[in-house]
MARKEBA-673933 format. One line per field, with one value per residue (C-alpha): residue number from 1; z, y, x. Coordinates in steps of 0.25 Angstrom, whole numbers, padded with zeros to 4 digits. Layout:
MARKEBA-673933
n	(NUM ...) $
pz	(Z ...) $
py	(Y ...) $
px	(X ...) $
***
This chain:
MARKEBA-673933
n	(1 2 3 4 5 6 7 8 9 10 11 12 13 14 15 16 17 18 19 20 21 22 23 24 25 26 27 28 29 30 31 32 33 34 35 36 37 38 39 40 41 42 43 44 45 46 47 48 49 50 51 52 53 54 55 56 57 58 59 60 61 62 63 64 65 66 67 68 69 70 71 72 73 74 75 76 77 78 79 80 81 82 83 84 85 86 87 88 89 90 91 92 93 94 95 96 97 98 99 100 101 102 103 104 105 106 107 108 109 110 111 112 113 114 115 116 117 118 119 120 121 122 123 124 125 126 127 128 129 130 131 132 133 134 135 136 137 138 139 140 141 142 143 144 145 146 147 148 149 150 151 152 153 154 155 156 157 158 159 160 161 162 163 164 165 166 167 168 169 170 171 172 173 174 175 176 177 178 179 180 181 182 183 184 185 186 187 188 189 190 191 192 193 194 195 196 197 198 199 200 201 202 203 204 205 206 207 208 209 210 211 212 213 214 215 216 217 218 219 220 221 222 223 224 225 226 227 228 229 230 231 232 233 234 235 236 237 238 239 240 241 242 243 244 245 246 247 248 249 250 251 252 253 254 255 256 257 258 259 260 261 262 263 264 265 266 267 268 269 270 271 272 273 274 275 276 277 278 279 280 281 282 283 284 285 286 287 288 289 290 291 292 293 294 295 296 297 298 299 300 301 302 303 304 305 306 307 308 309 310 311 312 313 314 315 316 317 318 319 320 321 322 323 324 325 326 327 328 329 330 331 332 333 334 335 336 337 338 339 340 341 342 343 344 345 346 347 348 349 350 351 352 353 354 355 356 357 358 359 360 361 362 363 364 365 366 367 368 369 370 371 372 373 374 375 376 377 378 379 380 381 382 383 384 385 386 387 388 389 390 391 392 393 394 395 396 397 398 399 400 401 402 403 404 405 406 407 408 409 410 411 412 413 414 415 416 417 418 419 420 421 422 423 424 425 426 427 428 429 430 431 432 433 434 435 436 437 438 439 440 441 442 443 444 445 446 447 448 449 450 451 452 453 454 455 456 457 458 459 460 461 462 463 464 465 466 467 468 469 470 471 472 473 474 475 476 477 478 479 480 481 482 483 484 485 486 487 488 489 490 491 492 493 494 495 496 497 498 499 500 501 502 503 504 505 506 507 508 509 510 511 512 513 514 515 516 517 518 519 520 521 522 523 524 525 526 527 528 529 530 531 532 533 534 535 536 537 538 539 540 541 542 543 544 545 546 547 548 549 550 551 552 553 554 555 556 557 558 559 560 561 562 563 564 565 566 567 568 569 570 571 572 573 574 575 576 577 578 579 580 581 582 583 584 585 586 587 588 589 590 591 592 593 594 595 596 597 598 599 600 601 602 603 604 605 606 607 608 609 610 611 612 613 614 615 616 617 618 619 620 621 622 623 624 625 626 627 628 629 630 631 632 633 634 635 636 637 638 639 640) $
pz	(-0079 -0080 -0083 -0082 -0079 -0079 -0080 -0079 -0080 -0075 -0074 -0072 -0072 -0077 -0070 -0057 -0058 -0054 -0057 -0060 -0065 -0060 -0062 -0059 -0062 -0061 -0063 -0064 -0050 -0045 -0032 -0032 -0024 -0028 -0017 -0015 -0008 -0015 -0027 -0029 -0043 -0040 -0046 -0059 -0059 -0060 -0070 -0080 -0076 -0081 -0094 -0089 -0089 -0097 -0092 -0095 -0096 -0093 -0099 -0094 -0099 -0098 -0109 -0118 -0114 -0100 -0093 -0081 -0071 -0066 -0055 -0052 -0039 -0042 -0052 -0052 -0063 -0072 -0077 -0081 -0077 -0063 -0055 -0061 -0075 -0075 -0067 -0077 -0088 -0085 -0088 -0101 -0108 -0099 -0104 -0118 -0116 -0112 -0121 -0131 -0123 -0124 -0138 -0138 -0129 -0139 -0149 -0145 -0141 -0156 -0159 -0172 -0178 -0176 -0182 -0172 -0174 -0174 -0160 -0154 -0159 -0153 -0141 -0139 -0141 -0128 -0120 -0122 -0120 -0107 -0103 -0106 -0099 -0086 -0085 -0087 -0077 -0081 -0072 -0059 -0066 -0058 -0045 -0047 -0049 -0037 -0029 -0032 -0030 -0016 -0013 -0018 -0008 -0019 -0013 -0008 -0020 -0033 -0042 -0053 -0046 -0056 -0055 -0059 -0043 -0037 -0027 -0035 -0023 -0027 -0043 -0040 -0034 -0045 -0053 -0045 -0044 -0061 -0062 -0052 -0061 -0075 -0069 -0077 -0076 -0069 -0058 -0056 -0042 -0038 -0023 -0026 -0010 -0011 -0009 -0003 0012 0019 0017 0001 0002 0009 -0004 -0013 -0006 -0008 -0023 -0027 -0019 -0032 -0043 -0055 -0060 -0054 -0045 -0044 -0032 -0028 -0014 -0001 0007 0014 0019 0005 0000 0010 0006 -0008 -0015 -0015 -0023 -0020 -0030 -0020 -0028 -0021 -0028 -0042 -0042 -0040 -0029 -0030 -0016 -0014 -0004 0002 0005 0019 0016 0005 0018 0024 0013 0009 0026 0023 0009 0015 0028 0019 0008 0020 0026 0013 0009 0023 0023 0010 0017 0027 0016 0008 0019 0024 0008 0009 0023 0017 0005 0009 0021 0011 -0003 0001 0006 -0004 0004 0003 -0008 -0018 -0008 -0005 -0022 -0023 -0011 -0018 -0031 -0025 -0020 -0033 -0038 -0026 -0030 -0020 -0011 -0011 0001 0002 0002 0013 0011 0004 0014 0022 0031 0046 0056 0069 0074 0088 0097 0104 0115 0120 0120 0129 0132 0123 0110 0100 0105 0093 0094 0084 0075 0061 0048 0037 0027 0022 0009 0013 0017 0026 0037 0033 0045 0059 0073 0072 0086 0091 0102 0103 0114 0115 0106 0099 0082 0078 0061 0056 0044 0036 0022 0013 0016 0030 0033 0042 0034 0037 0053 0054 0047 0058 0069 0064 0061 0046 0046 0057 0060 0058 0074 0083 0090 0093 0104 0104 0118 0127 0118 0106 0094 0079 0068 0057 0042 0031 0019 0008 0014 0014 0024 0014 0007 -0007 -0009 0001 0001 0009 0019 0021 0022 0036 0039 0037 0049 0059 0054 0069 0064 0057 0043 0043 0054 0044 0033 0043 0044 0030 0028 0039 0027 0016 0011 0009 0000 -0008 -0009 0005 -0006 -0015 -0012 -0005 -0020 -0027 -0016 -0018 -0009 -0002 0001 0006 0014 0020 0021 0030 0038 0042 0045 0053 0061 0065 0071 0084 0085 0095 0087 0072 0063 0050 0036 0028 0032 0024 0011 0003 0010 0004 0012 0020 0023 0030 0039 0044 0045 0052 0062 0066 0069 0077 0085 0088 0102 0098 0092 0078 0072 0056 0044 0035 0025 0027 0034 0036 0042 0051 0057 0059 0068 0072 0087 0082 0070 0068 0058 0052 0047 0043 0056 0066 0070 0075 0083 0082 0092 0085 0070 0056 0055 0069 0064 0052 0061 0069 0057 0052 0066 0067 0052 0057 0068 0059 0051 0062 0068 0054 0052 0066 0063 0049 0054 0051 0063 0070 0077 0090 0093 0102 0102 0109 0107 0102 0092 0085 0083 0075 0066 0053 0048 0034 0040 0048 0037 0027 0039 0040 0025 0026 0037 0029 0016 0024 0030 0016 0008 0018 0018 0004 0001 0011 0002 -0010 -0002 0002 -0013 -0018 -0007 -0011 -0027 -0022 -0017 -0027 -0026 -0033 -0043 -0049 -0048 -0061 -0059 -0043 -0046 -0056 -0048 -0037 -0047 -0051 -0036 -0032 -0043 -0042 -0025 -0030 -0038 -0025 -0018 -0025 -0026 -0011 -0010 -0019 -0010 0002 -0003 -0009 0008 0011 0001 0004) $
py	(-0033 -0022 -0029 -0016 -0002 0009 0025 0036 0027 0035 0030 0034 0033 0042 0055 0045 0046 0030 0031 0042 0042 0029 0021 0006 -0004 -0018 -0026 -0043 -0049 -0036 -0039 -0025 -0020 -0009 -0002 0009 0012 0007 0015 0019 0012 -0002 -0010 -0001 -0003 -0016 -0016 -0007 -0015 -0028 -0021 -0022 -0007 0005 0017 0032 0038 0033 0020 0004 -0002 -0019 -0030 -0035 -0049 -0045 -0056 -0051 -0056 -0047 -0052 -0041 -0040 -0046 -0056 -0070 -0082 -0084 -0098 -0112 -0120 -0127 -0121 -0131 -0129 -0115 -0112 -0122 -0114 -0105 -0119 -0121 -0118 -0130 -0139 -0136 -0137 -0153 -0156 -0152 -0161 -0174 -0172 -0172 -0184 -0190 -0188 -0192 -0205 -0210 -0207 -0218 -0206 -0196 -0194 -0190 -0175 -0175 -0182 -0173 -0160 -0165 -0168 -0157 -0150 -0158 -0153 -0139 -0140 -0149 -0138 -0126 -0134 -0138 -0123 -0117 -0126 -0139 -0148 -0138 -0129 -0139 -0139 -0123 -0123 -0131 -0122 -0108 -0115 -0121 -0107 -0098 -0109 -0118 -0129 -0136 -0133 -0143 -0139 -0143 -0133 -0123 -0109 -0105 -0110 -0102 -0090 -0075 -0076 -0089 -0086 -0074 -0083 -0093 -0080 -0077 -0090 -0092 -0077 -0084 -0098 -0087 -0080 -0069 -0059 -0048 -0054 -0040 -0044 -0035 -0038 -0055 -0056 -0054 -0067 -0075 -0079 -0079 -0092 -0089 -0075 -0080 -0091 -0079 -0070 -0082 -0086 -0071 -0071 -0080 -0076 -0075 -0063 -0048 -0044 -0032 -0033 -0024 -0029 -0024 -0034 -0028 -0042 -0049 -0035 -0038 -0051 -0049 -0036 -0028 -0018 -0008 0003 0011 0019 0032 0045 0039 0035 0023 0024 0013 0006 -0004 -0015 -0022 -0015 -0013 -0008 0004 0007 0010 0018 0025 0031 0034 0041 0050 0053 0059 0066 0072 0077 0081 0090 0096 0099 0106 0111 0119 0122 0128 0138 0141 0147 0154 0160 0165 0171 0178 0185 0188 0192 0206 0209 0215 0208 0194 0194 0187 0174 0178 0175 0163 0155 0157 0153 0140 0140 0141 0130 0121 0108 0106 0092 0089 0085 0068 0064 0054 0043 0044 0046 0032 0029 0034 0025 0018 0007 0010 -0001 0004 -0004 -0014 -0030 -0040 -0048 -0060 -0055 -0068 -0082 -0091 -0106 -0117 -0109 -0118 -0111 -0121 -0116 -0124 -0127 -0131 -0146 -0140 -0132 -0118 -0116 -0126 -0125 -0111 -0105 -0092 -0081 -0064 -0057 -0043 -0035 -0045 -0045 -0059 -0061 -0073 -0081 -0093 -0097 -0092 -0100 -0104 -0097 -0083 -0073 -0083 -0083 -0067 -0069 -0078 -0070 -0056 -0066 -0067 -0082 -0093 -0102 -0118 -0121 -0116 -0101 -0087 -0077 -0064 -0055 -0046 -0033 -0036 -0030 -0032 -0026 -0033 -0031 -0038 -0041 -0040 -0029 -0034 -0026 -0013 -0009 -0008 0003 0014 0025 0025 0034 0027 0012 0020 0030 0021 0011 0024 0032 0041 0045 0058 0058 0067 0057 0044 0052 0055 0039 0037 0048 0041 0030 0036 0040 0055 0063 0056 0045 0043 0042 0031 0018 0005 -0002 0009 0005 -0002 -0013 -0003 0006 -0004 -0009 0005 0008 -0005 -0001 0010 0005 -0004 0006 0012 0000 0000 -0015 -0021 -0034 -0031 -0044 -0042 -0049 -0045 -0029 -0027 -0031 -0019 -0010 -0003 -0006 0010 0006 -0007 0000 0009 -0002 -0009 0003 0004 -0010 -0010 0002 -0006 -0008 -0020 -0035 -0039 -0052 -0053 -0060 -0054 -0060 -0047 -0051 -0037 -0033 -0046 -0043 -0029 -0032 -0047 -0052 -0068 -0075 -0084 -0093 -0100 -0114 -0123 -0130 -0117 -0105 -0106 -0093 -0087 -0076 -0064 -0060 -0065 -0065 -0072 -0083 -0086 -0089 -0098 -0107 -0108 -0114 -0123 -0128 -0131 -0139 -0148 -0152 -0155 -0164 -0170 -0174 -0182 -0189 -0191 -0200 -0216 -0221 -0233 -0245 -0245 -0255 -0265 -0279 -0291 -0299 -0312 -0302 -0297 -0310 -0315 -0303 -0309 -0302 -0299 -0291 -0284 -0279 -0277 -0267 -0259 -0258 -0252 -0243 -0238 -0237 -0228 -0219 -0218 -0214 -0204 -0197 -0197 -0191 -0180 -0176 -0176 -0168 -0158 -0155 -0154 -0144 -0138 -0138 -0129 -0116 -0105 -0107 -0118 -0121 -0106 -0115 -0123 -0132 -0134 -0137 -0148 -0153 -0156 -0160 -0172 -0174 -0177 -0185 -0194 -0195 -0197 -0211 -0214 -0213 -0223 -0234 -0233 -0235 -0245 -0254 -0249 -0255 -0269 -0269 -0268 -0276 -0286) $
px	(0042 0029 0019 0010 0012 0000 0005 -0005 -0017 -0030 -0044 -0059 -0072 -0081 -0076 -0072 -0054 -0051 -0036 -0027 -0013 -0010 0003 0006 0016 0015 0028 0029 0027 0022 0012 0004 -0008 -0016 -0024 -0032 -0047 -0059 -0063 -0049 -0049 -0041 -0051 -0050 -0035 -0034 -0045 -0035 -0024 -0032 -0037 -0051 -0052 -0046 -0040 -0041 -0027 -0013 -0005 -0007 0006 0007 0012 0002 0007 0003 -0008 -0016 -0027 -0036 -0046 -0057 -0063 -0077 -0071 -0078 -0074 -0084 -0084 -0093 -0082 -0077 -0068 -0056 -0059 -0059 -0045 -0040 -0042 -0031 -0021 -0027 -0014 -0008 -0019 -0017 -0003 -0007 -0014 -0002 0008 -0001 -0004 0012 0013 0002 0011 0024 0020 0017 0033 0032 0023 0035 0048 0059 0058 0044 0046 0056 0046 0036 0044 0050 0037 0033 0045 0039 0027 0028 0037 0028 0018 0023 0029 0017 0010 0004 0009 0003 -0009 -0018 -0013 -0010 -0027 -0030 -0020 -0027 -0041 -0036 -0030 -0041 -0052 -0057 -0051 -0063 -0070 -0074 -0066 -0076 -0086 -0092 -0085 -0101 -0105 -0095 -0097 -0092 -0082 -0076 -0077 -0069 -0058 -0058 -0058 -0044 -0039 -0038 -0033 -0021 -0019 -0018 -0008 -0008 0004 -0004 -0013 -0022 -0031 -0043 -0045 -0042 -0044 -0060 -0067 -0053 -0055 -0042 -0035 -0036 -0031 -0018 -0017 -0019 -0008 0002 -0003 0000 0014 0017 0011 0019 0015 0011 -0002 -0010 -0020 -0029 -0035 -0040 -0033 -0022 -0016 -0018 -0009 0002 0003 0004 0007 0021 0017 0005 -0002 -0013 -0024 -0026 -0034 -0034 -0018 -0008 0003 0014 0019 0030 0027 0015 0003 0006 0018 0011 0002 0016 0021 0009 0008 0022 0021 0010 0019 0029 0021 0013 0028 0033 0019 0021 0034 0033 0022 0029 0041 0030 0024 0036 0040 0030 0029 0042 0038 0026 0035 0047 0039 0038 0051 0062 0073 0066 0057 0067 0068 0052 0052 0059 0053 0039 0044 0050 0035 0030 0038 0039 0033 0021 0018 0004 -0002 -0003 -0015 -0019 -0029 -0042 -0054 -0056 -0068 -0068 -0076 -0077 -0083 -0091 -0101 -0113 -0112 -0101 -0104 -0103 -0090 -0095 -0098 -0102 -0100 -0102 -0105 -0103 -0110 -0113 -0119 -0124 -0134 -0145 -0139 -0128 -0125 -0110 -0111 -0103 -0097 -0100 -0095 -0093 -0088 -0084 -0083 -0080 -0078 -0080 -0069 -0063 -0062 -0061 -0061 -0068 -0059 -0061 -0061 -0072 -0085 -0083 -0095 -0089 -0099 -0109 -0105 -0105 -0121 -0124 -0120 -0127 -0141 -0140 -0138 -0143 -0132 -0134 -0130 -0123 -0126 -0120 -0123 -0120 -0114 -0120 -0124 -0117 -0122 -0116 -0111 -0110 -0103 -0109 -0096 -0108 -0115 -0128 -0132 -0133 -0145 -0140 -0152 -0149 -0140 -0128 -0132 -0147 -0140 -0132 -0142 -0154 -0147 -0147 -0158 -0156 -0143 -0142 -0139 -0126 -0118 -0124 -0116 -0104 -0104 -0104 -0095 -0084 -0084 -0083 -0097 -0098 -0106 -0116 -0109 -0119 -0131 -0126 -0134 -0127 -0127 -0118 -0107 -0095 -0091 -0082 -0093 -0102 -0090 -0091 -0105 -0107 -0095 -0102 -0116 -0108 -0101 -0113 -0119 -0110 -0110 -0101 -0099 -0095 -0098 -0090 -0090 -0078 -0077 -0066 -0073 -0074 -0065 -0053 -0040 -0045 -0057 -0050 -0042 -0052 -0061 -0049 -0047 -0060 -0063 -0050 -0056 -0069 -0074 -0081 -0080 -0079 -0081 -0077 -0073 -0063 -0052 -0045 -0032 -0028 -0041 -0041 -0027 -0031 -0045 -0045 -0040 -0045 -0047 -0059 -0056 -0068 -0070 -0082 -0079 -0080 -0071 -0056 -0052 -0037 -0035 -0025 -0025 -0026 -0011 -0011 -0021 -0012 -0001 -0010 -0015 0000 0000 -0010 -0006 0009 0002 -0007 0004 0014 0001 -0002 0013 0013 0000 0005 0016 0014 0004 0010 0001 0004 -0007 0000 -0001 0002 0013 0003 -0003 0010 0016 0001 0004 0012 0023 0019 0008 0015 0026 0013 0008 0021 0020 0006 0009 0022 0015 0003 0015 0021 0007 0003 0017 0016 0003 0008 0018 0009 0000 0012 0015 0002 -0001 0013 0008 -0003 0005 0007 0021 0022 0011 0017 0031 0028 0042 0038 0025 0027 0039 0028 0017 0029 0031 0018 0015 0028 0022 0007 0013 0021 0009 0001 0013 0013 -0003 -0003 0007 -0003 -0014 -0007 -0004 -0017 -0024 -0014) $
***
């Protein structure tokens, strides 16, 4: 089923062409990214497809009936209520639908008021309403809320906090989280991966894997792409191209497409001077000037290849050191950070070391306190306890996520030129130029940016530094999926060490040889990739549960006593105690279970399994009386 298809549909702004001519479909179940450089008018497509914004020309086709979800990129939920009775508004069909069935309960119960068809109306009316509300999900809505708080980090949160104390960041995952409970038909994301740390992105990948109805994204995240998307639209001069696959596959295809244009408009190429080598030798002479005629009206209606074009302008840089570093670059020891207005340490115990050369990614969940670390290091914080030192010549480089090292007031070429005022201006604007600021887009001031050029411009103060030691905060914020490769490329190329934080999976398995991953409690060190590092946590999971399943086993006394002391032990004791011990080994197993199904309850899998999730919601209830019958007996033993 099409449950929207756009023909011809153009764009602009002023005199500014955003989109031209572009054509999409979107089918039920569809998984579609749509990429394209910053500025390329995604952003605006989604807006059109949400309704939010009209277009000039063309045709937006969809069915009235059609329901869609559009989260924008700086979208936060705006709300007085807690976090729980917000998200629970999207279920208040389900409660109504309640409310309904008790008042027939009510009413069924005083049967001496009803005559018997009035009785079997009423019950019948029960039946289907019971079934309408157990299919739509109200036996599990609640345990389907708790699932997408858990996955989307609000697991250790009150969930009776006000949504008006929040961070944006964490109002903009609400915001994501009741667009996921709605579930409308057409799910339209505009870069949904934005304030997620890694763990959470990994939730997200699996929870839209399932969901019942079609996805649009528009993302930066290569390895988010990957993991969801089989369809991808790239925007490129004004207009939409359609590819089949993943979005490493439509980087494949789209190296290939231009190999075979190029071929094809070369050939032609070749086809076309050697015509007309022909004619002008040939038009002149009466014994060839016939076949002279005809090759130049095949010219004439020959139809002409254009030449493909390759890939907008992207930024051209390096990044150099002035000076090599010692051997020992940074030695970190049981570093702490708490700030005075908080009772918990952020981060405690905090221990690390790099050599010369190596690139290790700082990870951990949102919070942790890694963007606090990098401050301490570079002197913008004091840590709590603990110290760092610094090698032998080392000099940093550091990239700030919020750019805060930008005067918002100065020009583009004083905030570069104004750092290295010996430099003559024309190589300042060869600098800028080498990342993409030409012409008098050099004289705009740092606040008329966009996030992408910010990105860009601190790129290049940073390039012109020369440290040895680069300290980076989330480089790839900002950045186009171009400007993350060429960003990528030079940092592989770097002579030096690099130390940085990054949910960027693709960009982590591109530049890291370890994996810090950060805890409240210190710094654990994986040496390989991010995809090496999963493997190793799958690892270390498998051997926690092996370990907890033989410590979970029923313990034994082994106590021994004398001959003279067993014998003053009475029976009946001893038959109460092998009761007790039983009763333990039975109670634990079976709040094991429980625990096993909730955690089941809570995968995407099965809360969107309406049946599955209330045969288990019926399970767990039938073990949870189980388990208090067998308590009960526990404690009659003990009190007896």
């Amino acid at each position: 089923m099409i449950l929207m298809q756009m023909n011809g549909l153009s764009k602009s702004f002023g005199s500014e062409t955003i989109l031209s001519n572009v054509k999409l479909e979107i089918k039920d179940l569809d998984r579609i990214a749509i990429v394209g450089r910053n500025g390329a008018g995604k952003s605006t497509l989604l807006k059109i497809m949400a309704g939010e914004l009209s277009y000039d020309t063309g045709e937006l086709i969809k069915p009235k009936e059609l329901t869609i979800g559009y989260l924008s990129q700086h979208m936060e939920l705006k709300s007085g209520k807690t976090i729980w009775n917000e998200l629970v508004t999207v279920f208040d069909h389900l409660k109504k639908q309640e409310e309904n069935l008790r008042k027939i309960e009510e009413k069924l119960q005083d049967t001496e008021k009803l005559s018997n068809d009035e009785y079997q109306s009423l019950l019948s009316e029960y039946d289907r309403l019971q079934h309408a509300y157990q299919t739509g999900g109200g036996y599990t809505y609640e345990a389907e809320i708790k699932a997408v708080l858990n996955g989307l980090n609000f697991q250790d949160y009150d969930y009776h906090t006000m949504i008006s104390e929040l961070s944006g960041g964490q109002k903009t995952r609400l915001a994501l989280g009741k667009l996921l409970l709605q579930k409308p038909q057409l799910l339209l994301l505009d870069e949904p991966t934005n304030h997620l740390d890694i763990e959470t992105l990994g939730w997200l990948e699996s929870y839209l894997s399932g969901y019942p109805g079609a996805v649009v994204i528009v993302s930066h995240d290569r390895y988010f792409l990957d993991k969801t998307v089989s369809l991808v639209y790239e925007i490129s001069r004004h207009e939409t191209k359609k590819y089949h696959g993943t979005y490493s596959k439509f980087l494949e295809q789209k190296a290939a497409d231009y190999e075979r244009e190029r071929k094809e408009f070369e050939k032609q190429q070749t086809e076309i001077k050697r015509m007309e080598d022909f004619v002008q030798r040939n038009i002149a002479r009466a014994s060839t000037t016939k076949r002279a005629q005809s090759r130049r009206k095949q010219l004439e209606r020959m139809e002409r290849v254009n030449r493909p074009l390759g890939d907008e302008a992207s930024m051209s840089f390096s990044f150099d050191i002035e000076r090599r570093s010692g051997n020992d670059v940074l030695k970190i020891e049981d570093l702490s950070l708490r700030y005075p207005d908080e009772d918990e340490y952020t981060f405690k115990q905090a221990n690390l070391r790099l050599t010369r050369g190596e690139r290790v990614v700082l990870i951990g969940p949102n919070g942790v306190g890694k963007t606090s670390l990098l401050k301490i290091l570079i002197g913008k914080l004091q840590a709590t306890n603990g110290s760092f030192e610094l090698g032998t010549n080392v000099k940093i480089g550091y990239y700030d996520q919020e750019q805060a090292n930008l005067s918002s007031n100065k020009t583009v070429l004083q905030e570069l030129w104004d750092e290295y005022p010996l430099v003559m201006e024309k190589d300042i604007r060869t600098v800028l130029g080498n990342f993409l600021f030409s012409g008098d887009d050099v004289l705009k001031t740092v606040d008329q940016l966009s996030g992408g050029e910010k990105a860009r411009l601190a790129l290049a103060k940073l390039m012109m530094q020369k440290a040895n030691l680069l300290i980076l905060d989330e480089p790839t914020n900002h950045l186009d999926i171009d400007s993350k490769e060429v960003l990528e490329a030079a940092l592989m190329d770097y002579p030096g060490t690099i130390l940085f934080v990054s949910h960027d999976r693709y960009f982590i398995n591109r530049i890291t040889d370890q994996v810090a991953k950060m805890s409240k409690n210190g710094i654990k060190v994986y040496l390989g990739d991010y995809d090496y590092y999963l493997e190793k946590i799958e690892e270390e999971k498998e051997f926690i549960k092996l370990s907890k399943e033989k410590t979970d086993k029923p313990k034994i006394d082994n106590r021994r006593r004398s001959f003279q002391e067993e014998k003053q032990l009475q029976s009946e004791n001893r038959r109460k105690e092998r009761k007790i011990a039983q009763l333990e080994v039975a109670i634990e197993e079976k709040e094991l279970d429980i625990a096993r199904l909730e955690e089941e309850m809570t995968k995407p899998e099965v809360f969107q399994d309406h049946e599955k999730a209330l045969e288990l919601t019926k399970k767990v209830d039938g073990m949870n009386q189980e388990l208090e019958k067998l308590m009960e007996e526990w404690a009659n033993l003990q009190d007896g």
